[in-house]
N, C-alpha and C positions, 0 to 999 in steps of 0.2 A: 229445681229438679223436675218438678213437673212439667215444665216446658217442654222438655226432653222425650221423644218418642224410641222406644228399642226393640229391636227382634227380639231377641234374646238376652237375656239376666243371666247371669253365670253365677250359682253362688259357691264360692268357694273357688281357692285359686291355685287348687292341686294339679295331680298330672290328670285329672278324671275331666274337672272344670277348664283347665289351661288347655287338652285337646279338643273339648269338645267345643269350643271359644274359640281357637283355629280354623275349626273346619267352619261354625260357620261365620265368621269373620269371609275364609275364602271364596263361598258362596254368596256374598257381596251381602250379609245381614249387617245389621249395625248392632252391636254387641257390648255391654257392661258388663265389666266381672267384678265382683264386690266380694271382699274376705274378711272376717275379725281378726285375725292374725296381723301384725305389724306388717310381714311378709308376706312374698309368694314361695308357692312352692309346696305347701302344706307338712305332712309329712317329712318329704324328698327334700327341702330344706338343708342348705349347706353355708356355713357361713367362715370365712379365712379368718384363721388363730397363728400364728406364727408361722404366715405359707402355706401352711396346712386348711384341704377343704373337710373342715368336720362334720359330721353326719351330726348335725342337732338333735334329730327325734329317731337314734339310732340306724344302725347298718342298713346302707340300702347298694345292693348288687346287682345291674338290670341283666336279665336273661330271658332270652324267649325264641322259641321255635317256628315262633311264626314274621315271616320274611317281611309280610305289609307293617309290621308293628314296629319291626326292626330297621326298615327303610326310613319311617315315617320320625322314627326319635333324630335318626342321624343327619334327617335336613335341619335337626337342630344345635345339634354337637356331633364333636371328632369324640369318638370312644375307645378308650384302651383295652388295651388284653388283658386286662386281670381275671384270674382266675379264684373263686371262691374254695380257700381248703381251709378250714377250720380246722382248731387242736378242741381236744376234751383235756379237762386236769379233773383227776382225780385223786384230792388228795397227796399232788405233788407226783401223781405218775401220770406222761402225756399218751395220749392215741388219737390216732388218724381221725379224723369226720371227713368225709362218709365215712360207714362202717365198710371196710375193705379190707384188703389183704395182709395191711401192716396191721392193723385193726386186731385182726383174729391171730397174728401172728405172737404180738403181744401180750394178747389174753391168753390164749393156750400154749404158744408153741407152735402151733400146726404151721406147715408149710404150704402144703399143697389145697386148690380150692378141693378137693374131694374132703379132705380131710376135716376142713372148715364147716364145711356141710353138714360132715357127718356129726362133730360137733354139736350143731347146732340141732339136728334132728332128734340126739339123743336127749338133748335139754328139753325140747318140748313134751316129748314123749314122758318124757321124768315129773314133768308138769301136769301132766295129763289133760292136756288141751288139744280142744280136737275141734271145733269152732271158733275162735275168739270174738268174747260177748263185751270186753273193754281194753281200755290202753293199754292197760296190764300184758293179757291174754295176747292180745296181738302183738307186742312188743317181743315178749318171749318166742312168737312164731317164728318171728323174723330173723332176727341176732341169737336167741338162748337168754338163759337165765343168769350167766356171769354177767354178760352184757349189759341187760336189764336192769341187773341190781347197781352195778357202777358206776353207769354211760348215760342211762335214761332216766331214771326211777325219780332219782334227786331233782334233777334240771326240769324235769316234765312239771312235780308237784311245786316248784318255786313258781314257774312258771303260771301254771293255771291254778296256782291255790287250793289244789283237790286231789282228793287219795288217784295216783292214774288207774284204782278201780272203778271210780267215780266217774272217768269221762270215757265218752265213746273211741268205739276203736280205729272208726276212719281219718281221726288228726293225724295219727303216725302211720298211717298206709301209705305216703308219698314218702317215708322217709328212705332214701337212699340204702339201700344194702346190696353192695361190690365184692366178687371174688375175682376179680384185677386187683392190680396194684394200682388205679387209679383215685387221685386225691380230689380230681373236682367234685366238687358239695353238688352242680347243677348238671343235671343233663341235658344240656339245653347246644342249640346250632352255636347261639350266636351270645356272649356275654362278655359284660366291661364296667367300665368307671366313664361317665362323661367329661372328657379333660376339662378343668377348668369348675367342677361340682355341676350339682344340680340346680343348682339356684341361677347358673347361666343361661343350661336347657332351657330352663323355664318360662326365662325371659326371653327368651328367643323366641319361644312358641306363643306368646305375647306381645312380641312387636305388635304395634298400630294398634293394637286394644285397648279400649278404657280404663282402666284397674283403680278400685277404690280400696285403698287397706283400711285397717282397725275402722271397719264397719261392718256392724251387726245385721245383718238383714232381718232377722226374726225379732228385733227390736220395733224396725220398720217398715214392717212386714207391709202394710198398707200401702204405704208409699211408694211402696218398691216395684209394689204388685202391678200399681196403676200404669208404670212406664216402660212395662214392657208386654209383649203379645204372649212369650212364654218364659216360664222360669225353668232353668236348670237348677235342682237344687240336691248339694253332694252333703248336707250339714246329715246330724243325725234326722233318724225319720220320726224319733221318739218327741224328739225338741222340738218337732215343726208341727206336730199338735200339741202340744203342749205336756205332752206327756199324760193325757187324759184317760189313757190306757195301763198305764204305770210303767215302768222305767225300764231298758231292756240291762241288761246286763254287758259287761265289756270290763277284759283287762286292761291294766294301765301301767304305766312304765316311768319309772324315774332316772334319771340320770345325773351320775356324778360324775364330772368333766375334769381335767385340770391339764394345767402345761408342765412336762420337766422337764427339768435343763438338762435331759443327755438324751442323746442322739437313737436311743431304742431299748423299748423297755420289756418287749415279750416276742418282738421276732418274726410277728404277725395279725394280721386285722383283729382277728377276733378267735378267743382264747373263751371255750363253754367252761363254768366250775358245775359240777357234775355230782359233785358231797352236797347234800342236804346241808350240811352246817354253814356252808357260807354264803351270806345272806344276798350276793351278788349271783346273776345267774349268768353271769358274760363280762369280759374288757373287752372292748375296741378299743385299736390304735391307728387313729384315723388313716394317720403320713401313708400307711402301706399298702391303703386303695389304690395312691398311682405310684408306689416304689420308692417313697420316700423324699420324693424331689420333686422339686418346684418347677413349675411349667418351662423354666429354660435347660432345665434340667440338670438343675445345682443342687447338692446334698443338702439337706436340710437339718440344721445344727438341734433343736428342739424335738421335741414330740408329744401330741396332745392325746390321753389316754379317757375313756369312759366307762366308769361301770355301771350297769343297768339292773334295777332293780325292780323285779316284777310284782305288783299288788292289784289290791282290788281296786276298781273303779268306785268312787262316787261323785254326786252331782259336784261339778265345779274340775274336777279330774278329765286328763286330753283321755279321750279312750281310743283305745288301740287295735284292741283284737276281741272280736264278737266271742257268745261263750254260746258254743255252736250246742246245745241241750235242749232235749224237747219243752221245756219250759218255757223259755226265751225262741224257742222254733215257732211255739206256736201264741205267741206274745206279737211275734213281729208278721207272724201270718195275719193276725186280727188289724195292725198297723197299713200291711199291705194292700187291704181291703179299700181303709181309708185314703190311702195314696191314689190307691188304680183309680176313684172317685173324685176326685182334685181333678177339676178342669185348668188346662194350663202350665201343669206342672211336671216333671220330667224328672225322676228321683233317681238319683246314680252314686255311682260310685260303692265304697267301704264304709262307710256310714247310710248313707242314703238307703242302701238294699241291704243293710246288715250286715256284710257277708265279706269273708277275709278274702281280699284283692291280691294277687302279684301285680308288680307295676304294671309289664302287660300284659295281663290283663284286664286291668283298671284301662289302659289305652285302647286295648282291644273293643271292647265292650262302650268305651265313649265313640270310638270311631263309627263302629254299628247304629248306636242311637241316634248319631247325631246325621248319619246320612238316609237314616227314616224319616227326622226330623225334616231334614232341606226336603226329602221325594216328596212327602207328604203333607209339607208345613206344619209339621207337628201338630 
């Protein structure tokens, strides 16, 4: 291995490392990607269960408004028109996701968006909120306080393991709230399913690449270091010093997967349970990312279901989702120090910078780096 000279080290062999590997692969570098995973793909990981391409490390829907990021995935897959509309169950009664017209139709009654509105106006005011200082507060600004208590309240605290008075108010400030009748979850130009899953994408965007799986880099850290000019490195930022600063915080997610033998079992991707009581905070059913049918476009006798189950992180746990509090703010600020100081090193992605990614923007943000990197030789 030491023989071996490289531009660029790629660790990690997500969509953050797999683009940033591309681009400079294209720029004629000579390029290693190295992953501890079996797989590529990271996350985005998709692997065929009876026909079916299952989202291993749950639901991923690419959407994004920006056209270079949206050109750039499809020189690697054909993407279908799936449209993300989520149900809420509560308790055995459904409603729309996004919060929209059926939404408030079924809560109140109301018809008209004036009416929804006005609804909702009066639930804040009943509230007596007049800044929102947390998830609570803001949540109520948004939807009302039926809504809040039904739709969100439950799903939030399963979700992030904390009173939603507990967490800041800007998590649920992108959340969707529609007086259309429309059901897409995303407001985005451009969104789909990559025909054929993401673990094709992946591969594609890795042709002519090196790729090492189930290897540890921070194992061999030394060695790794010496063979190439720079590292990309998308692992945690905490792990890559050893955690010398103490540990950052991140949720974690479990999933229970299985196949059964009939043809449809909820009608749609993904089904939010909404009750605190049920220990699940989501089904996916994978089949109806691309409509049930198989790439020739034959019905698909089976179907593969997943329920997700949100906990805390600890060491030995995949982490998921950063726990975005001034604690852990300024935990990974003191981390970041130590990074910006790392000659040679190039810390990206959802791990790497702490900080919860959409896919593109995890591509977006590789593509930027990485064409800093080539102007400037990193």
């Amino acid at each position: 291995m030491n023989a071996k000279k490289y531009d660029c080290l790629v660790v990690g062999a997500g969509l953050y490392g797999a683009t940033f590997a591309r681009e400079m692969k294209e720029a004629g570098k000579k390029v290693l990607v190295v992953d501890r995973r079996p797989n590529i793909g990271g996350n985005v990981y998709t692997e065929k269960v009876e026909g079916i391409n299952v989202h291993k490390y749950g639901a991923h829907i690419f959407h994004t408004n920006n056209k270079t990021v949206w050109d750039f995935v499809n020189r690697f897959a054909t993407f279908n028109r799936f449209t993300n509309s989520p149900v809420a169950n509560y308790r055995g009664e459904l409603y729309s996701l996004p919060f929209n017209m059926y939404t408030f139709n079924k809560m109140w009654g109301v018809v008209t968006p004036q009416e929804a509105e006005d609804k909702i106006r009066e639930q804040k005011q009943a509230a007596g909120i007049e800044v929102p200082k947390n998830l609570e507060e803001q949540a109520i600004s948004l939807v009302g306080t039926d809504i809040y208590e039904k739709l969100i309240k439950g799903y939030t605290e399963k979700q992030w393991g904390r009173p939603c008075t507990e967490l800041p108010a800007f998590i649920i400030k992108r959340l969707p709230v529609r007086f259309t009748f429309d059901n897409n979850y995303f407001n985005a130009l451009y969104q789909g399913i990559p025909v054929g899953g993401y673990t094709r994408m992946v591969a594609n965007m890795l042709e002519g690449i090196e790729v090492k799986l189930g290897t540890d880099y921070l194992e061999n850290k030394k060695e790794y270091d010496a063979i190439a000019d720079t590292v990309v490195y998308t692992g945690p930022i905490d792990a890559y010093f050893g955690y010398r600063l103490g540990y950052l915080q991140y949720r974690s997610v479990r999933f229970e997967t299985e196949v059964l033998d009939i043809p449809n079992f909820q009608g749609n991707v993904a089904v939010n349970y909404t009750d605190r009581e049920t220990p699940w905070t989501r089904i996916i059913e994978h089949k109806w990312f691309e409509f049930g049918k198989d790439e020739d476009g034959n019905d698909l006798p089976k179907t593969v279901i997943s329920r997700e189950y949100s906990s805390e992180w600890r060491p030995g746990d995949e982490p998921y989702y950063p726990v975005n509090d001034s604690k852990n703010g300024d935990l990974y600020n003191e981390y970041k120090k130590l990074a910006d100081s790392e000659p040679g090193v190039i810390f990206g992605g959802r791990l790497g910078e702490y900080r919860y990614y959409d896919m593109d923007e995890a591509i977006e943000e590789a593509l930027n780096k990485s064409a800093r990197c080539i102007a400037t030789g990193c």
